[in-house]
C-alpha positions as CSV (number, residue, x, y, z in Angstrom):
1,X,8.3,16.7,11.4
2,X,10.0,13.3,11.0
3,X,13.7,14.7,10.9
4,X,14.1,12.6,14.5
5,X,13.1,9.2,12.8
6,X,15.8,6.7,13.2
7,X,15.2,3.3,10.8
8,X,16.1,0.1,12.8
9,X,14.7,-3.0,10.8
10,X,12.2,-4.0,8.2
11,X,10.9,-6.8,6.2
12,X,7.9,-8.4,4.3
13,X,6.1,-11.3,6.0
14,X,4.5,-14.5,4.6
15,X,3.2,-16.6,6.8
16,X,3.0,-20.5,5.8
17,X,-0.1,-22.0,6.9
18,X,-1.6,-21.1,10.0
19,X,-0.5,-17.8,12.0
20,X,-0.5,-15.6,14.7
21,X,1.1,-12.5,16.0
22,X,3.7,-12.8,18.6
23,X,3.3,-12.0,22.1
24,X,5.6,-9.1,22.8
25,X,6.6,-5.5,24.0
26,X,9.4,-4.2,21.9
27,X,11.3,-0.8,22.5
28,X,10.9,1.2,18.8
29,X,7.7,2.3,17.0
30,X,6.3,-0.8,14.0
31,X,4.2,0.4,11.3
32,X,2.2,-2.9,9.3
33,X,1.3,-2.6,5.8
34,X,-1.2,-5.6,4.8
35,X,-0.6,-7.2,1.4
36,X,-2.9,-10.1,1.8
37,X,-5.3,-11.9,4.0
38,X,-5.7,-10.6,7.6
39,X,-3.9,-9.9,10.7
40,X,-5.5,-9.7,14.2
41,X,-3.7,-7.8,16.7
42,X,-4.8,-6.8,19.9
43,X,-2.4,-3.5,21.4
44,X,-3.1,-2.3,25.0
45,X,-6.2,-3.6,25.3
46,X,-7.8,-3.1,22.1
47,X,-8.6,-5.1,19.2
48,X,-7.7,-4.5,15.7
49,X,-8.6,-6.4,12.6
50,X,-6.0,-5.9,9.2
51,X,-7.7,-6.6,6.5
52,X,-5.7,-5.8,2.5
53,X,-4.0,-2.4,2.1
54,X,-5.0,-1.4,5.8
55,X,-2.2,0.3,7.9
56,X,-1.6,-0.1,11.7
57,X,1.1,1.6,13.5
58,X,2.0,-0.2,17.0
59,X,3.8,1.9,19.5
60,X,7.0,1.0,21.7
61,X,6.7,-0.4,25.4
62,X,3.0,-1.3,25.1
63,X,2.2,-5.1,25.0
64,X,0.7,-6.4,21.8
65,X,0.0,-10.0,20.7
66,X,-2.1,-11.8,18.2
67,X,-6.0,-12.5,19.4
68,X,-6.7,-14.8,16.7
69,X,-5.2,-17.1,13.6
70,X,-4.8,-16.3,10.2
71,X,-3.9,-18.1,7.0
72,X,-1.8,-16.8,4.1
73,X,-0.7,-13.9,5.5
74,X,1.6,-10.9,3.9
75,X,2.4,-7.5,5.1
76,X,5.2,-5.2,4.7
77,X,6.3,-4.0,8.2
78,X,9.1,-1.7,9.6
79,X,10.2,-0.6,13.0
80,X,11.7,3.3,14.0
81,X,12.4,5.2,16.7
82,X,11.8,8.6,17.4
83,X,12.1,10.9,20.4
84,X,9.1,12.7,19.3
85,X,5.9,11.0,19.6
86,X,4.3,10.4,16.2
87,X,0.9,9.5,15.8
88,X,-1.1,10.1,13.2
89,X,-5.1,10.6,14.7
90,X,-6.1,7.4,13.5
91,X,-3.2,4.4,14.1
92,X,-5.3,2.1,11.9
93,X,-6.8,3.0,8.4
94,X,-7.1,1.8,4.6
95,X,-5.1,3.4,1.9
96,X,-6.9,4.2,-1.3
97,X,-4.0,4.5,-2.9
98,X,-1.3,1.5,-1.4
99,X,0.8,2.0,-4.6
100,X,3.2,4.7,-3.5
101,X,3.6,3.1,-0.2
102,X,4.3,-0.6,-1.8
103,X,7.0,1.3,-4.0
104,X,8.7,2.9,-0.9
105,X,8.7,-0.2,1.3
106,X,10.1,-2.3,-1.8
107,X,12.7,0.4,-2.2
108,X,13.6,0.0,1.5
109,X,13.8,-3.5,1.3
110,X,15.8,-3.1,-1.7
111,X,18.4,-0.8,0.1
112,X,18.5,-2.9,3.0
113,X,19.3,-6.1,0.9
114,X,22.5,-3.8,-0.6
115,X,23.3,-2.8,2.9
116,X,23.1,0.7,1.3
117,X,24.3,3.5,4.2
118,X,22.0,3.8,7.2
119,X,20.9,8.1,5.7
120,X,19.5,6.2,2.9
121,X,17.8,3.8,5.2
122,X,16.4,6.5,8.0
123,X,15.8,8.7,4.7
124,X,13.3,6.4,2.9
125,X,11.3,5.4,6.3
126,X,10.8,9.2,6.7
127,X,9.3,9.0,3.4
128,X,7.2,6.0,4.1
129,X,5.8,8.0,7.5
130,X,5.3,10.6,5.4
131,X,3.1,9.6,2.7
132,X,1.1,7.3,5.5
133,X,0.4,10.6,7.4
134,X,-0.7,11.9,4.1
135,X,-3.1,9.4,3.6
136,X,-4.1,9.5,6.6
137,X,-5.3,13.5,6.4
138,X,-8.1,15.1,3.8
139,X,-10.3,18.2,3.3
140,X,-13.8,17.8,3.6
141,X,-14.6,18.6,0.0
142,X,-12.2,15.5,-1.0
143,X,-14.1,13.1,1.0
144,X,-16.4,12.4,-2.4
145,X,-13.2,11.9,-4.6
146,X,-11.4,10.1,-2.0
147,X,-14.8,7.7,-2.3
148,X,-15.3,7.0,-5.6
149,X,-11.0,6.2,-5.7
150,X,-11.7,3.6,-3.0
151,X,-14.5,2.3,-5.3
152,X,-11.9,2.6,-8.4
153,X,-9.4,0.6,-6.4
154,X,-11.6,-2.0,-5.7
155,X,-12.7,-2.9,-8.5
156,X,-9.2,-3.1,-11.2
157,X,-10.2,-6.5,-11.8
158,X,-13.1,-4.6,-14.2
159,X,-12.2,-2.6,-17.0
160,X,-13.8,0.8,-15.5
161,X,-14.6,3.6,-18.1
162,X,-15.8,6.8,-16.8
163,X,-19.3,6.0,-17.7
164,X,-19.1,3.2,-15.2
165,X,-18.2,6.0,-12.3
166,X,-20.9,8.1,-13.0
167,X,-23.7,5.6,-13.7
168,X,-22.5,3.9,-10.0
169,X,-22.3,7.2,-7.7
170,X,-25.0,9.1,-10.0
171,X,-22.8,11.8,-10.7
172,X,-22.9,13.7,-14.2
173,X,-19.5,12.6,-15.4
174,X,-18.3,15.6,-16.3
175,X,-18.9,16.7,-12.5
176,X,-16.8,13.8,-11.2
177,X,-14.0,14.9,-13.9
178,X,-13.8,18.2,-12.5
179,X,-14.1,16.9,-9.1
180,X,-11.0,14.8,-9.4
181,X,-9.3,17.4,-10.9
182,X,-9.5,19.6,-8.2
183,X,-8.6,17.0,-5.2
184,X,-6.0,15.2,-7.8
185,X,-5.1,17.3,-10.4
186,X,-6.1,15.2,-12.7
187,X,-9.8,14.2,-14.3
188,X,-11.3,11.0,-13.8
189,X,-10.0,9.1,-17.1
190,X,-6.4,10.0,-15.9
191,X,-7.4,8.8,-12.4
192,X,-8.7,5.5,-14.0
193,X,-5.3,4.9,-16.0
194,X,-3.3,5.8,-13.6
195,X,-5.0,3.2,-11.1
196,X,-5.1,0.9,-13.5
197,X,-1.4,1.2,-14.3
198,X,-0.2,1.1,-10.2
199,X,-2.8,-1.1,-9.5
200,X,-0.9,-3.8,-12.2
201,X,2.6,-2.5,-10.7
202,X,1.3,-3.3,-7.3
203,X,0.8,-6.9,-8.5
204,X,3.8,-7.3,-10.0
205,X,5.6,-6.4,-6.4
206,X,3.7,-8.3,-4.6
207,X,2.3,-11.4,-6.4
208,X,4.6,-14.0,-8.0
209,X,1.7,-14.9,-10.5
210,X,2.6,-15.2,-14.6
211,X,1.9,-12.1,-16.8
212,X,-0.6,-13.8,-18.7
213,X,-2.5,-14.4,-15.3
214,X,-2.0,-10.4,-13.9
215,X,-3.5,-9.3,-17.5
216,X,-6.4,-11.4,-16.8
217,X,-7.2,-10.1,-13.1
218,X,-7.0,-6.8,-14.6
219,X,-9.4,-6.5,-16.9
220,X,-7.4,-7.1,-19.8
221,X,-9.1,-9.4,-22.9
222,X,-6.4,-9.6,-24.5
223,X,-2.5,-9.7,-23.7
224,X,-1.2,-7.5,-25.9
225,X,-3.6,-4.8,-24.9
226,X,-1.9,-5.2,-21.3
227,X,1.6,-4.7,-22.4
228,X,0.9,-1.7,-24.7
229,X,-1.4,0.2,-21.8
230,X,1.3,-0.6,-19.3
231,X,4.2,0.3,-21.4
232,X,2.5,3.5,-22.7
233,X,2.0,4.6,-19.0
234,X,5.1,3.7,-17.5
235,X,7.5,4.0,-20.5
236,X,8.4,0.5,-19.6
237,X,8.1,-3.2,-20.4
238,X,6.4,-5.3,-16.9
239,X,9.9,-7.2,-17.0
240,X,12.3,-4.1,-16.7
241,X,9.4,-3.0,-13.8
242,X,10.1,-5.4,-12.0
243,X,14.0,-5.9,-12.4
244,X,14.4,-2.6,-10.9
245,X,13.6,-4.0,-7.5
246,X,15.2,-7.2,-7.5
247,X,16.3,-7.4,-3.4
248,X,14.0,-8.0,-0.9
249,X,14.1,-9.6,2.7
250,X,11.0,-12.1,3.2
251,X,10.5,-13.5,6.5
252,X,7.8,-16.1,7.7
253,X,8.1,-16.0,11.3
């Protein structure tokens, strides 16, 4: 499906101040990957409002431009071509699950930054298309699963317990465990750890706050309880996490 995906350029924005989209009509496909704050873009006509871990993909020789300021703006972004036309059915959506994708887009940064061999570049943006096309798809019978993992996501600052799913949605929790393991293989305890776990990797990719202050906004009380949990999921410390991507190309314009 994405074997005719060509990688051209990428980058992660951070806007200083005050900003707004350029006015432009480029000739390769962009896909935006929100971090923080929000971007308003408005693409052919219609208006579309970013908000964090929303997705839009922008096609080429259509006019797009920024409808409206913004303040303390990041997104990953990345631009392809194609001589297929791929579209998912929606072009703008939230990911429950913005982990994976911040991992592939910090590993394409990362390769870029080596100037690593164009296959590995064109390789890795399949893979980002890929997984956002995944997300972007889901069987009826997922859709309460895929809602209580929106829920779990948005809420990492707390320490959830499975007792806290159930007693929210007013599901019997051993329901929602064998729910989950059915749309994710895995029951709902696993599901909270393992958000838990990418949710704190997510922050460590994307936020240049101190350790101390990640444990915090996580739930943590104490911060040796952060570095066991996250070194017993991830058989690794936060600071060998992070020194695996070390490259990155940040732009602000």
């Amino acid at each position: 499906m994405f074997e005719s995906v060509k990688y051209v350029s990428s980058g992660k924005f951070v806007s200083c101040g005050q900003w707004i989209h350029p006015d432009r009509i480029i000739d390769s496909y962009e896909v935006i990957f929100v971090i923080k704050g929000n971007v308003y873009i408005n693409e052919n006509g219609k208006e579309y409002h970013l908000k964090e871990n929303e997705i839009l993909i922008l096609e080429p020789d259509v006019r797009h431009f920024g409808c409206r300021e913004s303040n303390d703006t990041s997104f990953y972004w990345m631009h392809w071509t194609s001589n297929k036309k791929l579209l998912p059915d929606v072009k703008s959506f939230k990911l429950t699950k913005p982990y994976s994708l911040s991992v592939l887009f910090s590993q394409l940064l990362n390769y870029s930054f080596e100037k690593s061999p164009l296959e590995m570049l064109d390789y890795t943006a399949r893979l980002i298309l890929g997984e956002i096309y995944l997300r972007n798809t889901g069987s009826a019978e997922s859709r309460i699963a895929n809602t209580v993992a929106d829920w779990i996501m948005s809420n990492q600052d707390l320490p959830i317990k499975v007792s806290d799913v159930s007693h929210h949605f007013g599901y019997n929790s051993d329901y929602i465990s064998r729910l989950f393991k059915k749309a994710y293989k895995k029951t709902l305890k696993e599901y909270i750890d393992e958000a838990k776990a990418n949710h704190i990797k997510n922050m460590l990719l994307n936020t240049s706050l101190p350790l101390n202050d990640i444990s915090a906004s996580c739930g943590f009380d104490e911060y040796k309880y952060f570095l066991k949990f996250f070194k017993y999921h991830t058989k690794m410390t936060p600071t060998e996490f992070l020194n695996i991507y070390s490259g990155t190309h940040i732009n602000n314009k």
